[in-house]
C-alpha positions as CSV (number, residue, x, y, z in Angstrom):
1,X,9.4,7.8,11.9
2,X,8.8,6.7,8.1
3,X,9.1,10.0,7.0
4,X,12.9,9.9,8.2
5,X,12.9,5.8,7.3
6,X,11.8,6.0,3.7
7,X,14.9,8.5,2.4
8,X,17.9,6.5,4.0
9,X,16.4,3.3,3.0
10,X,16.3,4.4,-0.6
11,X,19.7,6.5,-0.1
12,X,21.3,2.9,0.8
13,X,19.6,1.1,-1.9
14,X,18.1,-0.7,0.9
15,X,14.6,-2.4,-0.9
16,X,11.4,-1.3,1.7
17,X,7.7,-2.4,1.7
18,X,5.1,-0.2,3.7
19,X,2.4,-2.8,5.5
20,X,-1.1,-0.7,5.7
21,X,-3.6,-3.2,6.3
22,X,-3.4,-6.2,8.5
23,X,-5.1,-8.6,5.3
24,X,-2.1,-7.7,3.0
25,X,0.5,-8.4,6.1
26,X,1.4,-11.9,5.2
27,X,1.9,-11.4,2.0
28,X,4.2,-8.6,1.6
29,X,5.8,-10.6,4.5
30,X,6.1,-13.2,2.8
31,X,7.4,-12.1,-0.5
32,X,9.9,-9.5,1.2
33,X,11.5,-12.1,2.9
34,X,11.6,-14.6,-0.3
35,X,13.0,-11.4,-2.5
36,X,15.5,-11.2,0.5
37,X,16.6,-14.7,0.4
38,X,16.9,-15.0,-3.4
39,X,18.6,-11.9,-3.7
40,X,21.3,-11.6,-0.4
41,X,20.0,-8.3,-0.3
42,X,18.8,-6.1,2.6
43,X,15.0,-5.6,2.6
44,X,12.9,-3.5,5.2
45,X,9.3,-3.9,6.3
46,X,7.6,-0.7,7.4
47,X,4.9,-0.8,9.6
48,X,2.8,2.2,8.9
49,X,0.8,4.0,12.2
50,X,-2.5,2.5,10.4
51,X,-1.1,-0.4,11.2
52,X,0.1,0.0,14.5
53,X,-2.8,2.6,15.6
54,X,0.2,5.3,16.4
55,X,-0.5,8.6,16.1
56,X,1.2,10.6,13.9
């Protein structure tokens, strides 16, 4: 879940991005995977369950 997610992807130093709303999707996608690139660092995209409709 991304109460579990959050914590080991900060413990690794692993850099994360929540996606809430579908009108911001592309660009946190988008800049993530830029950040990513430039960097050669790990990055995570979390879809949050208002996002996906799951319940929590």
């Amino acid at each position: 879940t991304v109460r579990t997610m959050r914590p080991i992807l900060e413990m690794l130093g692993i850099e994360h991005h929540t996606m809430t709303r579908l009108d911001e999707a592309h660009f946190i996608v988008d800049r993530t995977i830029k950040q990513a690139y430039l960097t050669q660092a790990p990055a995570a995209l979390i879809l949050s369950p208002l996002l996906t409709g799951e319940r929590t």
